[in-house]
ROMARGU-757986 format. One record per residue: residue number from 1; x negated, y, z negated of N, C-alpha, C, CB in turn. Coordinates in steps of 0.2 Angstrom, whole numbers. Last residue first. Glycine has a CB too. Layout:
N
num;n.xx;n.yy;n.zz;ca.xx;ca.yy;ca.zz;c.xx;c.yy;c.zz;cb.xx;cb.yy;cb.zz
NUM;X;Y;Z;X;Y;Z;X;Y;Z;X;Y;Z
...
END
This chain:
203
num;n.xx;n.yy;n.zz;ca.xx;ca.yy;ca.zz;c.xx;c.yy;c.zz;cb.xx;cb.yy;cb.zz
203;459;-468;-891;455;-467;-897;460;-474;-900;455;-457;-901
202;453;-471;-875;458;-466;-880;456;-470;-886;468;-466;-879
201;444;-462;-863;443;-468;-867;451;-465;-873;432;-468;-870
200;448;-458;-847;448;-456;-854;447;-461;-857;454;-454;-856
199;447;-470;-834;450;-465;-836;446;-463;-843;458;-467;-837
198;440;-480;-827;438;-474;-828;439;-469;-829;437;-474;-826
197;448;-493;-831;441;-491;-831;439;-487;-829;438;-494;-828
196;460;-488;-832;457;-490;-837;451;-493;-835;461;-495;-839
195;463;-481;-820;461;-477;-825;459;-482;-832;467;-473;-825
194;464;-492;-810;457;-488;-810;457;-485;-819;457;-480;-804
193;477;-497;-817;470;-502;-816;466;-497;-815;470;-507;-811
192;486;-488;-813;482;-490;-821;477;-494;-820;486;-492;-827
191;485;-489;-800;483;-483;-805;482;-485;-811;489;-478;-805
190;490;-500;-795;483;-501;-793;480;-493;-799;482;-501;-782
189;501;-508;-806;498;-503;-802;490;-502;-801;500;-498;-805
188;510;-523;-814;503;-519;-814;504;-513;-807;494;-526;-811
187;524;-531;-821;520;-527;-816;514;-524;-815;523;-523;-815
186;527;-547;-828;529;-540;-826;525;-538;-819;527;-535;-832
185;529;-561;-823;528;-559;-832;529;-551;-834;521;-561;-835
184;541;-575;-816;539;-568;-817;537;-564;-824;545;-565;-814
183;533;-590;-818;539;-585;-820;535;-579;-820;544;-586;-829
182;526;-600;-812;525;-594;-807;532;-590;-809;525;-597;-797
181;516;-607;-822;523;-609;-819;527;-605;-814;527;-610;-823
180;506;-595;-826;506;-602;-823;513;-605;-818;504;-608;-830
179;515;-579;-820;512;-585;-825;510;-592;-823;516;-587;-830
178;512;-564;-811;516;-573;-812;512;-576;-818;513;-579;-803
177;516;-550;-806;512;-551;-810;516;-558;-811;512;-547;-815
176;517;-540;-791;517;-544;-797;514;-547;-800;520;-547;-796
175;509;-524;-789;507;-531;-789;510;-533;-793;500;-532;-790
174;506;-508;-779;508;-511;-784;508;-519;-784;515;-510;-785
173;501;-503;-767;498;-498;-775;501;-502;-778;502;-488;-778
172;489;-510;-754;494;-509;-759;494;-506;-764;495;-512;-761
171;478;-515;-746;482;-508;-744;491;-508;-748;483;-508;-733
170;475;-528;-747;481;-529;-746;485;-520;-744;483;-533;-753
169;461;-522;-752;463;-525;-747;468;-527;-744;461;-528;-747
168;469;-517;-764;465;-513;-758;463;-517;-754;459;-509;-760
167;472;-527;-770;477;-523;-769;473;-517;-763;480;-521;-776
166;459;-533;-773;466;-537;-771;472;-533;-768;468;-540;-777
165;454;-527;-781;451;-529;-775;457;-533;-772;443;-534;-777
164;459;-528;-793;459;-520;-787;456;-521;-780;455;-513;-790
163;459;-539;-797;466;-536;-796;464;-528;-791;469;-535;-805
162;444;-540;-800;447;-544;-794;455;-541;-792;448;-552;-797
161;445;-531;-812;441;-529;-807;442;-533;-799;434;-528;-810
160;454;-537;-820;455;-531;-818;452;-529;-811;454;-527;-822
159;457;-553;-816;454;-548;-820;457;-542;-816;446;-548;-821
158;469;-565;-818;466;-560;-813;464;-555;-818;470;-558;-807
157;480;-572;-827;472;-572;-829;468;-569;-825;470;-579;-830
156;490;-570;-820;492;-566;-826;484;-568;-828;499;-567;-832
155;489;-569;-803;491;-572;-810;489;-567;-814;487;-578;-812
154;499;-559;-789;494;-561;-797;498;-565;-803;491;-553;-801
153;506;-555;-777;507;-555;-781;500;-558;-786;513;-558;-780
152;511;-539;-766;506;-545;-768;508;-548;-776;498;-542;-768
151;522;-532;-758;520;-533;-764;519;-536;-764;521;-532;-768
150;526;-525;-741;525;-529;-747;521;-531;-752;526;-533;-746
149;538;-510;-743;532;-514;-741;528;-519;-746;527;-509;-740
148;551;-504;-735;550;-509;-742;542;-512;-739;557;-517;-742
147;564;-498;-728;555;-495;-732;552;-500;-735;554;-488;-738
146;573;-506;-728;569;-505;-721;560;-501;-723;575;-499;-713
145;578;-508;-739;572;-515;-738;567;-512;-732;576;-523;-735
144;584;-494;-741;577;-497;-745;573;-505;-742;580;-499;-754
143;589;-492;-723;587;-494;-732;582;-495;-735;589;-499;-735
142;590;-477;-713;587;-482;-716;590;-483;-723;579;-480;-717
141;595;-467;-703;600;-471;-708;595;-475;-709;608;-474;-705
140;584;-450;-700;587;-458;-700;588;-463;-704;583;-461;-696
139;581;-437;-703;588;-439;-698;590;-447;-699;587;-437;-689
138;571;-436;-705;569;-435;-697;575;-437;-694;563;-439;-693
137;572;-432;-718;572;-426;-714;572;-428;-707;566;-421;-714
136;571;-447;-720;581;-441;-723;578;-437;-718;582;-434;-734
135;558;-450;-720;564;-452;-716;571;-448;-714;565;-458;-719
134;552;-442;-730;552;-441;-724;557;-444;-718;547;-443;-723
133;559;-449;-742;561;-442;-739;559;-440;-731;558;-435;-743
132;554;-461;-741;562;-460;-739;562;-454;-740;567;-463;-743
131;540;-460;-742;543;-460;-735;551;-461;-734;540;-466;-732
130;541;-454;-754;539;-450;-747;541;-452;-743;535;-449;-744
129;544;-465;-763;547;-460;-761;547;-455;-755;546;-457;-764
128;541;-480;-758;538;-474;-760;544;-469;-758;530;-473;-757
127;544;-497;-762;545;-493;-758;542;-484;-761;554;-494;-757
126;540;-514;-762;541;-509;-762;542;-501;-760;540;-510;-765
125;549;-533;-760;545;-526;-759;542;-520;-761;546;-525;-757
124;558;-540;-764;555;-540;-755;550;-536;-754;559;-538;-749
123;562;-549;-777;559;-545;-776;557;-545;-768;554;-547;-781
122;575;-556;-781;572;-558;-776;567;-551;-777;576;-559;-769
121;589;-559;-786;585;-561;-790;578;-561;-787;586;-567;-792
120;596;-547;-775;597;-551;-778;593;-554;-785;598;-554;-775
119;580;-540;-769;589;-542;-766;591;-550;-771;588;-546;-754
118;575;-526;-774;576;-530;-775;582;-534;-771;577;-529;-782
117;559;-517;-773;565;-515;-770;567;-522;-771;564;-512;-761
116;553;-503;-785;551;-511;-780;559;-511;-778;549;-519;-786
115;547;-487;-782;553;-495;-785;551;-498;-782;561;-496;-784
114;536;-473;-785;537;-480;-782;543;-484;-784;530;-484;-783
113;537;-462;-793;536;-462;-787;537;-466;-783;531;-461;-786
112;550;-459;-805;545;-463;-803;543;-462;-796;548;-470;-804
111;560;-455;-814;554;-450;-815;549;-457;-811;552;-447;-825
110;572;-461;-814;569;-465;-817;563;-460;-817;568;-472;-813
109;578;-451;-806;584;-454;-811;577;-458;-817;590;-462;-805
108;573;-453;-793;574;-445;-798;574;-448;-805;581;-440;-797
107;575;-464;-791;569;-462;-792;569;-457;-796;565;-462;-786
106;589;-464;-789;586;-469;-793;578;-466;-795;587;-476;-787
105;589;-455;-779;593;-451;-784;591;-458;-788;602;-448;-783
104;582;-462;-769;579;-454;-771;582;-451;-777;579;-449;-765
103;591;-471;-765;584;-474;-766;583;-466;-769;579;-478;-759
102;603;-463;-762;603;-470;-765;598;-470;-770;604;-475;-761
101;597;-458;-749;600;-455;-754;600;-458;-764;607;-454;-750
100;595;-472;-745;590;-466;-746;593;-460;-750;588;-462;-739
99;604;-485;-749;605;-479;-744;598;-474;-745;613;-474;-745
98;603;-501;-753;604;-493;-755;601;-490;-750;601;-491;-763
97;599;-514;-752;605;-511;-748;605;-504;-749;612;-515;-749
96;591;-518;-759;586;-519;-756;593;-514;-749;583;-528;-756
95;595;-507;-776;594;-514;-771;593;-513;-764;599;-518;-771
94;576;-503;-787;583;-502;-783;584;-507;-778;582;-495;-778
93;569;-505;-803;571;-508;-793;577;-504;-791;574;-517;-791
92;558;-506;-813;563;-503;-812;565;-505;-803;561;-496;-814
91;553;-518;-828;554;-515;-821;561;-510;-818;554;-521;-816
90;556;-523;-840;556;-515;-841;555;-511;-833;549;-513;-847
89;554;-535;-840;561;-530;-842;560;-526;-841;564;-530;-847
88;540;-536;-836;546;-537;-834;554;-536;-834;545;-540;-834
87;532;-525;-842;534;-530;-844;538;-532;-840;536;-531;-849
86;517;-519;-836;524;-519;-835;528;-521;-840;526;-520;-830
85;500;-527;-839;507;-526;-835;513;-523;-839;510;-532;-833
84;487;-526;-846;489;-518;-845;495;-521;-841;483;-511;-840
83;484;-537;-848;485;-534;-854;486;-526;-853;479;-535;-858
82;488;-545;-837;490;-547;-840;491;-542;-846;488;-552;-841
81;474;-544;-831;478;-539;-828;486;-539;-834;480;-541;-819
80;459;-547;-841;466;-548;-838;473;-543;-837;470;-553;-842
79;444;-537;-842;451;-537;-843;456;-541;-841;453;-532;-841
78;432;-536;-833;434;-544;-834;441;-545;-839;425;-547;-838
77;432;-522;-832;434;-526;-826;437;-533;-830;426;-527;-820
76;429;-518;-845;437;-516;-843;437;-522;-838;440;-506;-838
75;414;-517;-846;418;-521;-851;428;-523;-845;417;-515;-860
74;407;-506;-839;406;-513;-840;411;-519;-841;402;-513;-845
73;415;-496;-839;417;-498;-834;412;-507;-833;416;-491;-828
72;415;-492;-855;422;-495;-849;420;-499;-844;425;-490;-844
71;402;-488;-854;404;-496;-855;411;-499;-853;404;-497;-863
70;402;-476;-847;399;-484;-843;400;-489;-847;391;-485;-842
69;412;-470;-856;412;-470;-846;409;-477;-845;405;-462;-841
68;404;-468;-869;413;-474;-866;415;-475;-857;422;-469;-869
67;393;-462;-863;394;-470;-865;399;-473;-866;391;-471;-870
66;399;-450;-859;394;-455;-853;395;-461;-858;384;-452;-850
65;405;-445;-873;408;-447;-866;404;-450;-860;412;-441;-862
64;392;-446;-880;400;-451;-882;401;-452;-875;408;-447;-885
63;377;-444;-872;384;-440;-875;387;-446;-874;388;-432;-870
62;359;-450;-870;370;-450;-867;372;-446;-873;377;-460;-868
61;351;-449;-880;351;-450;-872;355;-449;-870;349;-455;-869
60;355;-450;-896;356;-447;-890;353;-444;-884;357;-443;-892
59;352;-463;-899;349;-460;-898;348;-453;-895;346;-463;-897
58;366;-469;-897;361;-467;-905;357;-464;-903;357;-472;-911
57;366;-469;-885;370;-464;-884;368;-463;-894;379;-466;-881
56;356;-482;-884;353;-475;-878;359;-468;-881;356;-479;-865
55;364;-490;-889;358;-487;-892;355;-481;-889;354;-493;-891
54;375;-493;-878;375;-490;-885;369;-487;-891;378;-496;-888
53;368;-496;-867;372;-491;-868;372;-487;-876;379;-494;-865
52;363;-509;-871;357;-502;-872;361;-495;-872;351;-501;-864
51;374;-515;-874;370;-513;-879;365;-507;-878;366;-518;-882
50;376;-517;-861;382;-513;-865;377;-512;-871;390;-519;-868
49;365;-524;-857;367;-518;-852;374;-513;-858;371;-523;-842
48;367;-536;-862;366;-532;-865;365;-525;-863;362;-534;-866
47;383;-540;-856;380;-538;-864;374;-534;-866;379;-544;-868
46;379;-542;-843;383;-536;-845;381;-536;-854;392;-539;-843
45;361;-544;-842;368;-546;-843;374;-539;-845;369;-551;-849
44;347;-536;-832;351;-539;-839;358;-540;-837;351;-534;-847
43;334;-543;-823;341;-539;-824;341;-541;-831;347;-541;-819
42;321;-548;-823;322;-541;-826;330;-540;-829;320;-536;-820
41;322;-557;-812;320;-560;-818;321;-552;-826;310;-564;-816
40;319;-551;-801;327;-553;-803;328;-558;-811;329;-559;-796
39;307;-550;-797;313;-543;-799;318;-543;-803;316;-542;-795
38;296;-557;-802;302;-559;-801;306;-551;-802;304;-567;-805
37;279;-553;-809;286;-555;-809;291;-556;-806;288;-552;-812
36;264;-558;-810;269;-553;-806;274;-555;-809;270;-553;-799
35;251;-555;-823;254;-559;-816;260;-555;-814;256;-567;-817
34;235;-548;-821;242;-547;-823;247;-550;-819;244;-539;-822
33;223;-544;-818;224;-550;-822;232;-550;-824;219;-550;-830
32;222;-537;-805;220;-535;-813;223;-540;-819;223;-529;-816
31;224;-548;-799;214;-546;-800;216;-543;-803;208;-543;-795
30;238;-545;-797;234;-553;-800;228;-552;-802;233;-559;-793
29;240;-534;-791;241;-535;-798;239;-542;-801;247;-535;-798
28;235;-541;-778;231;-537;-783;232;-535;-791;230;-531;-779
27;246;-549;-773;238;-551;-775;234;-546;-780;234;-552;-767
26;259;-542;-775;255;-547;-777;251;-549;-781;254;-548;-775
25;253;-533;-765;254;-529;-771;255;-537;-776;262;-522;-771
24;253;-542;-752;248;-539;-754;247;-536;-761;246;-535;-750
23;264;-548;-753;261;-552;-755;255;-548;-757;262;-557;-751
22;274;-533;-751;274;-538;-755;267;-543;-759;279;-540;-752
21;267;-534;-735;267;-528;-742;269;-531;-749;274;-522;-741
20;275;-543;-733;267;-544;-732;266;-538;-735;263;-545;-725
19;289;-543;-732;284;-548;-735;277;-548;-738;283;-552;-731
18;289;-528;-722;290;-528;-732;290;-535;-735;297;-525;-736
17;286;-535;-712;281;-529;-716;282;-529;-723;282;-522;-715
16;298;-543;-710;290;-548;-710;284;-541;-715;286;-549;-698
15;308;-532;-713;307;-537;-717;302;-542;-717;312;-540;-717
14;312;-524;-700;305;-522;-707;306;-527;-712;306;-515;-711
13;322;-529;-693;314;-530;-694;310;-526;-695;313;-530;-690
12;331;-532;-704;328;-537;-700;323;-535;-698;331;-540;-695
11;333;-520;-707;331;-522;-710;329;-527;-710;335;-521;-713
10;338;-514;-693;332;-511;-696;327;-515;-703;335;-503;-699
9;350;-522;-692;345;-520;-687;338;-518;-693;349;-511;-681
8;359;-514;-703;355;-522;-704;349;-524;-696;363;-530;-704
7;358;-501;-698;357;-502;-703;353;-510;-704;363;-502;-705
6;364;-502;-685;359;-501;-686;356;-502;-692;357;-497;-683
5;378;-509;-692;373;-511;-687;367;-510;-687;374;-510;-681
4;383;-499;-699;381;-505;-702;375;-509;-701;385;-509;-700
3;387;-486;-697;380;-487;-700;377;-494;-698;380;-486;-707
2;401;-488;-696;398;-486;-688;389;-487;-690;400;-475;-683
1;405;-490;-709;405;-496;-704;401;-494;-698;412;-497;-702
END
């Protein structure tokens, strides 16, 4: 961030030079009878950008694992979050009234870092374990809502690669999950959403 400035500074003004650098390489690739191209006329598409992967690893230029690495990470983003959630039965919460003690023998209980924190039929939030231990040691009577931080919510057609953009900007690890009609369909984590684009490939 402290780059930025001078950063776009610099680029504003060397951009009349690198026009006219430009137009001159241009022009001479022109006198060898060659016309020019458009930079942007080069890219490729995710599809094919996935094929050369795959041809580039027949050929061995890559190893397996670099080519399930980058086509993951081609392919996983445009995933619906929908196809790695939770289910919703299968969430786990503590209530939004439970004591720390309460909240840390529920977590134990479940082998979990994070609960969502429930009041009633209500979702308010969630809660980490650290900070209800830190809290225990410094002595103070907190509940689960008073840790409770809030959870974002998603449709169930949000890709993967918008779903983490979503949650890091929101400085979140978890995210409900809604359907059109905004019934609850489960849960996602900002953790299995990296690891499915740059975990392990599994077989």
């Amino acid at each position: 961030m402290l780059l930025t400035p001078p950063f776009r500074a610099l680029v504003t003004a060397v951009r009349p030079l690198i026009w006219i650098l430009n137009k001159i390489s241009n022009t001479l690739v022109r006198m060898c009878r060659v016309e020019p191209r458009d930079e942007l006329a080069t890219v490729h598409n995710r599809e094919q950008l996935t094929h050369l992967v795959a041809e580039s690893e027949r050929l061995g230029l890559i190893d397996t694992a670099d080519s399930q690495l980058i086509t993951r990470s081609l392919t996983e983003p445009l995933t619906p979050v929908s196809a790695l959630q939770t289910p919703a039965a299968d969430i786990v919460a503590v209530e939004a009234a439970a004591d720390l003690d309460t909240l840390l023998a529920r977590a134990s209980e479940v082998d979990r870092s994070r609960l969502l924190v429930r009041d009633g039929d209500r979702f308010v939030g969630s809660v980490h374990t650290r900070d209800a231990l830190v809290a225990r040691a410094r002595g103070r009577a907190l509940t689960a809502r008073d840790l409770a931080r809030p959870v974002p919510e998603l449709a169930t057609t949000t890709t993967v690669s918008h779903a983490v953009e979503q949650l890091r900007q929101r400085r979140a690890s978890l995210a409900l999950i809604r359907d059109e009609q905004g019934a609850l369909t489960g849960l996602v984590s900002l953790d299995d959403l990296l690891i499915r684009i740059m975990g392990p490939h599994s077989p």
